[in-house]
Residue, then its C-alpha position, 0 to 999 in steps of 0.5 A: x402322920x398328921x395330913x392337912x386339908x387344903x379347903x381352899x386350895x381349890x379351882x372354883x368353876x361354874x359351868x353355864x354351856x356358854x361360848x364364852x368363858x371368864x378367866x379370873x386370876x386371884x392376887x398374892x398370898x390369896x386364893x380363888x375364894x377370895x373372887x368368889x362374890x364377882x366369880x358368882x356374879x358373873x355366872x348369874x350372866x350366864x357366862x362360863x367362869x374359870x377361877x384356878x388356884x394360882x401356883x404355891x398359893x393356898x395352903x401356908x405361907x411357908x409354902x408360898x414362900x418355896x416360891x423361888x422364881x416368881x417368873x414360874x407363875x407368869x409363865x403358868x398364866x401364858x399357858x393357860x390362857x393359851x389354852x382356855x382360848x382353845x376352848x371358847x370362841x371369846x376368852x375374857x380375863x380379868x386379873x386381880x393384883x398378881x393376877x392381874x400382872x400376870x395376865x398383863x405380861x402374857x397380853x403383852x407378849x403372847x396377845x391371846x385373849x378377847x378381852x382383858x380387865x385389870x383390877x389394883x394392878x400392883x407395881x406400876x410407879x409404885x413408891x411403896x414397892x420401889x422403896x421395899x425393893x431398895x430396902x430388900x438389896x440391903x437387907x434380906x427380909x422374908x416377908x413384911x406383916x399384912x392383914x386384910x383390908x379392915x373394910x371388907x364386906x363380910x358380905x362379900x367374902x366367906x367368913x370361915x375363908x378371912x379366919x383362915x387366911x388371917x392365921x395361914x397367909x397374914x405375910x406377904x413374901x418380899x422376894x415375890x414383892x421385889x419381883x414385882x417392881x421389877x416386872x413393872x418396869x417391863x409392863x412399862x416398857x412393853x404397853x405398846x405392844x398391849x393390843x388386847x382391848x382392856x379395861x383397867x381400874x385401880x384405887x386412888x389411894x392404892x399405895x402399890x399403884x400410882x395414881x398415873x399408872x391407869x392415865x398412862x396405860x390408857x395412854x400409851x396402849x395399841x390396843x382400839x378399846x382401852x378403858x380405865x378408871x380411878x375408884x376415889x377412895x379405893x385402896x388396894x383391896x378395894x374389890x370386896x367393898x362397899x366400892x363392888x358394885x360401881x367396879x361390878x357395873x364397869x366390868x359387866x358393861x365392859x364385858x357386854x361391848x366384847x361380846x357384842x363385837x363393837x371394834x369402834x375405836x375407844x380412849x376413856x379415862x375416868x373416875x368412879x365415886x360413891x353416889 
């Protein structure tokens, strides 16, 4: 029996004895390591930080792709949350992608945490995975092709991890994509019962966002702090590159107002750009 180690199917934590922790939820077909330059950072602020593996992630694609019911994760995030929040006296979480919807629909339908950030919030008004999921009724496909973003700092991302995520999660699961799409329409139909201050940042040339999606979360929210911004120029991936320290400086001022308890009332939508 040959049996396979998992370096990256791990937890990464850091521990500062702080009242406040900083719950970071990774993306699809992804893993905590991937966060590791922000979850770094953000300790170096004195903040405890929680970065868990999301569930069938970290290993092969085959095993994300034993996923067969996505709702299992976003479940998974409810609980946890949940339970991170009876552990500090502010919890903050700041979701990547996946993780991002996932925190997303445990805000909107069970409010727990202090504060949420949304990065690449995948789905909402999305043509590209609207259209994977008409393609998907017709035709059953298990996954389509994906390779990391060609402009990612290496600085910013362990090398050893983007050699083996190319050869162990280079597929994105369709069934988990078309889930999805589907779960966006509720996050649509349910950003009034967001209450939870929030700060959301998407990339301008994010083919799984729409360029509206931030506007309109912004827009149509309960919550009295809610922020968001378009990174001009950002994609998808946008986090590990040369856009990190301008989304970097959003999150830290963001995080700081929380911690500070400033509940005056705020509506912000805007742009961020290179200088």
């Amino acid at each position: 029996m040959i049996l396979l180690e998992y370096p990256y199917a791990k937890d990464i934590e850091f521990k500062n004895e702080s009242k406040v922790c900083i719950l970071i939820l990774h993306g699809l077909a992804s893993t905590p390591f991937e966060m590791q330059h922000l979850i770094e950072s953000l300790s170096r602020e004195g903040y405890d930080v929680f970065a868990p593996i999301i569930p069938y992630h970290g290993k092969t694609y085959d095993h994300l792709l034993s996923l067969k019911d996505p709702t299992e994760l976003y479940d998974w995030g409810k609980e946890l949350i949940s339970k991170k929040k009876q552990e500090y006296e502010k919890l903050i979480v700041i979701g990547f992608s996946l993780g991002a919807g996932i925190t997303y629909v445990a805000e909107t339908s069970n409010p727990t945490a202090d504060a949420y950030i949304g990065l690449s919030i995948g789905g909402l008004f999305s043509w590209m995975l609207r259209l994977f999921s008409f393609i998907y009724r017709f035709i059953r496909i298990k996954s389509i092709p994906f390779s990391i973003a060609s402009d990612y700092d290496k600085t910013l991302v362990d090398e050893d991890y983007l050699k083996w995520k190319l050869e162990n999660m280079n597929k994105m699961p369709m069934n988990t994509l078309v889930h999805a799409v589907r779960q966006s329409k509720e996050m649509k139909r349910s950003v009034k019962k967001f209450v939870t201050p929030f700060l959301v940042i998407n990339g301008d040339k994010d083919l799984a966002t729409s360029n509206k999606a931030t506007a309109y979360v912004v827009k149509h929210a309960s919550s009295k702090i809610r922020t968001g911004y378009l990174v001009k120029g950002g994609r998808h991936m946008f986090l590990n590159t040369r856009f990190f320290d301008i989304i970097y400086d959003k999150i830290k001022e963001f995080i700081e107002r929380i911690i500070s308890n400033d509940q005056s009332e705020i509506t912000h939508f805007g742009l961020l750009s290179l200088k």
